[in-house]
C-alpha positions as CSV (number, residue, x, y, z in Angstrom):
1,X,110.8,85.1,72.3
2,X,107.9,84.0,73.6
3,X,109.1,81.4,75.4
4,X,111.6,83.3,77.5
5,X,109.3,86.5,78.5
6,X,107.3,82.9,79.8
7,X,109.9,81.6,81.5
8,X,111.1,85.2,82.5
9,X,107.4,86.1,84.4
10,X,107.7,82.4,85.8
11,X,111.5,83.2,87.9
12,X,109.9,86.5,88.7
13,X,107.2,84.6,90.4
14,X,109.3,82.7,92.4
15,X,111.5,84.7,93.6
16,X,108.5,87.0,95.1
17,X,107.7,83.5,96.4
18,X,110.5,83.0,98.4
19,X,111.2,86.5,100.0
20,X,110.4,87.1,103.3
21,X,107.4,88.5,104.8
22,X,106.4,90.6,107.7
23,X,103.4,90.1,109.5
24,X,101.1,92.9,110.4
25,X,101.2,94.0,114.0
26,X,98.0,93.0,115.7
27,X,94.9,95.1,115.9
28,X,92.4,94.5,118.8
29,X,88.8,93.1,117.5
30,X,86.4,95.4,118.2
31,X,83.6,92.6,118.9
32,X,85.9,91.3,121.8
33,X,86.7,94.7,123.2
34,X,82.8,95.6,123.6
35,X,82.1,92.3,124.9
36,X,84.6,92.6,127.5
37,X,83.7,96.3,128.3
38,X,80.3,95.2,129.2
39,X,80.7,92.9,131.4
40,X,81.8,93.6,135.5
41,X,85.7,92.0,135.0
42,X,88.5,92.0,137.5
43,X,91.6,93.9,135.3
44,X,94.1,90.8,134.8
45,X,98.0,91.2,134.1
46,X,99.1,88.9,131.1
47,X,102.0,86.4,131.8
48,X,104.1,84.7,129.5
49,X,102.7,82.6,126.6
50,X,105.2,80.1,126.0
51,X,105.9,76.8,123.3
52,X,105.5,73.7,124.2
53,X,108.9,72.2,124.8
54,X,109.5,69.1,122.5
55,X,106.4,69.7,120.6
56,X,106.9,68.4,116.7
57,X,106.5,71.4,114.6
58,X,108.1,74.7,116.1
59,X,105.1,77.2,116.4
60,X,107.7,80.0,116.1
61,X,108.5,79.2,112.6
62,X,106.0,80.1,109.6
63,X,106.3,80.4,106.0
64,X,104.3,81.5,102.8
65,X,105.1,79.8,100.1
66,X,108.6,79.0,101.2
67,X,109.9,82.7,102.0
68,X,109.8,82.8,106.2
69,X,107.0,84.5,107.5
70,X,107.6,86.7,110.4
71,X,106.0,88.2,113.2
72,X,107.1,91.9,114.5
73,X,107.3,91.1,117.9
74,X,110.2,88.3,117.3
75,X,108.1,85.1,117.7
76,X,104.7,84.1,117.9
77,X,104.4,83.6,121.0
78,X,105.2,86.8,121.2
79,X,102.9,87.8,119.2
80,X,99.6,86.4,120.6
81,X,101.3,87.5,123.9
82,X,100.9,90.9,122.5
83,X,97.6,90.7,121.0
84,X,96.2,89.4,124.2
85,X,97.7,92.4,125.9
86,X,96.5,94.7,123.6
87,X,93.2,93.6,123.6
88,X,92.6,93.7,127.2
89,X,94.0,97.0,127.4
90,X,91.2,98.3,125.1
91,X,89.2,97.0,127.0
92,X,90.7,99.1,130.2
93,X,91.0,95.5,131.9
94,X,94.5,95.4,131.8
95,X,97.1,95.8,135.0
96,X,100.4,94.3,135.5
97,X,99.9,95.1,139.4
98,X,96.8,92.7,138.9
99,X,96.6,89.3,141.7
100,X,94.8,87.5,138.6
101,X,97.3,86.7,135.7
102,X,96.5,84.7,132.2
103,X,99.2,83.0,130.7
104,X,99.1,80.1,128.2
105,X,101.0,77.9,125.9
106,X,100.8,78.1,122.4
107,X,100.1,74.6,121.0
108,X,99.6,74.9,117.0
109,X,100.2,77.6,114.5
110,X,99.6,77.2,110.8
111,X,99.7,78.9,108.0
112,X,99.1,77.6,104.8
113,X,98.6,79.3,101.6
114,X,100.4,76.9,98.8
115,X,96.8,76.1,97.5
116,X,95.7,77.7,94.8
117,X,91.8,78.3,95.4
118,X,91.9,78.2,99.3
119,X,94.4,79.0,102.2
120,X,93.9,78.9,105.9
121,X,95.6,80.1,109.4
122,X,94.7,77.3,112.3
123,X,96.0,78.0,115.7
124,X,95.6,76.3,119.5
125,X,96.6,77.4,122.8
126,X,96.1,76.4,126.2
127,X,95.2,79.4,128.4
128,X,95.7,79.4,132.3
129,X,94.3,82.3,134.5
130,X,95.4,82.3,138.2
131,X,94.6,84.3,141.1
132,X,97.6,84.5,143.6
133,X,98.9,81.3,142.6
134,X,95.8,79.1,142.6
135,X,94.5,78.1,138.8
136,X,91.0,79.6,138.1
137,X,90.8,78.9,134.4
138,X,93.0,76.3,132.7
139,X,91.5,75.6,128.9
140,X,92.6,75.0,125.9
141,X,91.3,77.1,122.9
142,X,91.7,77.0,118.7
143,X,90.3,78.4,115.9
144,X,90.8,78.8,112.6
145,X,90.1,80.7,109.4
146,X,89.9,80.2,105.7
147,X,90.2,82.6,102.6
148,X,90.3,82.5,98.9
149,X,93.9,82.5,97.4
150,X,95.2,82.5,94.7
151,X,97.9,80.9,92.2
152,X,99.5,83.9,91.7
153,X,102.1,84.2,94.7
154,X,102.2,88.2,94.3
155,X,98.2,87.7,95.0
156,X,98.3,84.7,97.8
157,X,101.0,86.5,99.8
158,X,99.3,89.4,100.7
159,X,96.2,87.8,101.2
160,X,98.0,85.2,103.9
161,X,99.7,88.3,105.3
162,X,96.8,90.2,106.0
163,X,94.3,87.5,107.0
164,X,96.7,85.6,109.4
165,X,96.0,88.4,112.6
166,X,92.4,87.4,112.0
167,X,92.9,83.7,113.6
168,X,94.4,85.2,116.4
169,X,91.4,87.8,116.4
170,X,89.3,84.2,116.2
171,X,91.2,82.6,119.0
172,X,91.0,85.3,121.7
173,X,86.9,85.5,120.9
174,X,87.1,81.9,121.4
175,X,88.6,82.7,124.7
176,X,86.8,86.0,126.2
177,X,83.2,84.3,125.3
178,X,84.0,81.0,127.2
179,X,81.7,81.5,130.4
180,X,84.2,79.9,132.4
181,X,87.0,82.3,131.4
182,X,84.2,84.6,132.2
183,X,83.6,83.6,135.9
184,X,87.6,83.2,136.1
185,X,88.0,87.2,136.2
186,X,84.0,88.2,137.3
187,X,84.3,90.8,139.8
C-alpha cells in the first residue's frame, strides 16, 4: 500500500513536471527607471530585437524541467523587446517618432532549474543604438541570476517562473548603466 501511494506522489510529480508554463509579463525595475529619469536622455524608439540566424540553440525555446516554458508575448525576443519598451516608457524616454532607435539581437537565453539545490537564468544580447542610420552604440550585454531550488518540481517551477523576468531586469541595468550607452542617447 505503501509502495503505490509512493509510486502514486512520484507520477504526480512528473506530470506537474512536464506541463507547460507561462512566464510572467515583464515588470519595469524600479532602479533602472530612476536611473534613467535622472539623467538628461534623448527619448529613443525601440526596434526590433531579433535571433541570431543559425545560432546553435534557438533562444525562442525554453523549458522547466521538460514542460515548455513560454513567454506571453510569443517569443523571447519578444519578450525582452517588450521589457525594453516598457522600461523606457517609465522612464517617459520612450517615442516611436524618435531619430535615435535601439535594437539588438538576442544571443543566449537559459534557463535551468533541473538542479536540485540551485537554478539560474543566463542571458546575452547585442544592443545597437543608431541615430538616423549611423550606429552610436553597438555592444553586447549579459547577465545572469541564480536562486535556490528545489527537488520538488511543484517548488522549482514556480521559483524558475518567477525569478526568470529578473535576468532580463539584470540585463537591461547592464545596459542603461554602460556610460557609452549613456553618451549614445545624452541630450
Amino acid at each position: 500500500m505503501l509502495t503505490m501511494r509512493l509510486m502514486g506522489t512520484m507520477l504526480l510529480m512528473a506530470v506537474l513536471s512536464a506541463c507547460s508554463t507561462m512566464a510572467p509579463k515583464y515588470n519595469s525595475n524600479f532602479d533602472n527607471v530612476v536611473a534613467l529619469r535622472g539623467q538628461q536622455l534623448n527619448a529613443i524608439k525601440v526596434g526590433d530585437i531579433t535571433k541570431e540566424p543559425g545560432a546553435k540553440t534557438n533562444v525562442n525555446k525554453l523549458t522547466i524541467r521538460a514542460g515548455d516554458y513560454a513567454s506571453p508575448y510569443g517569443s523571447f525576443t519578444a519578450y525582452l523587446q517588450n521589457a525594453l519598451k516598457q522600461e523606457l516608457d517609465d522612464a517617459r524616454l520612450l517615442d516611436p517618432n524618435s531619430s535615435l532607435q535601439v535594437s539588438g539581437v538576442l544571443l543566449s537565453n537559459e534557463l535551468d532549474a533541473s538542479g536540485a539545490v540551485k537554478a539560474y537564468a543566463a542571458v546575452k544580447a547585442r544592443f545597437v543604438v543608431q541615430e538616423s542610420g549611423a550606429v552610436k552604440y553597438d555592444a553586447v550585454k549579459s547577465a545572469r541570476y541564480d536562486w535556490d531550488s528545489n527537488f520538488v518540481g511543484a517548488v522549482a517551477i514556480p521559483r524558475a517562473n518567477q525569478n526568470y523576468p529578473v535576468v532580463i531586469q539584470r540585463l537591461l541595468t547592464a545596459l542603461f548603466t554602460d556610460p557609452e550607452f549613456i553618451t549614445a542617447i545624452k541630450k
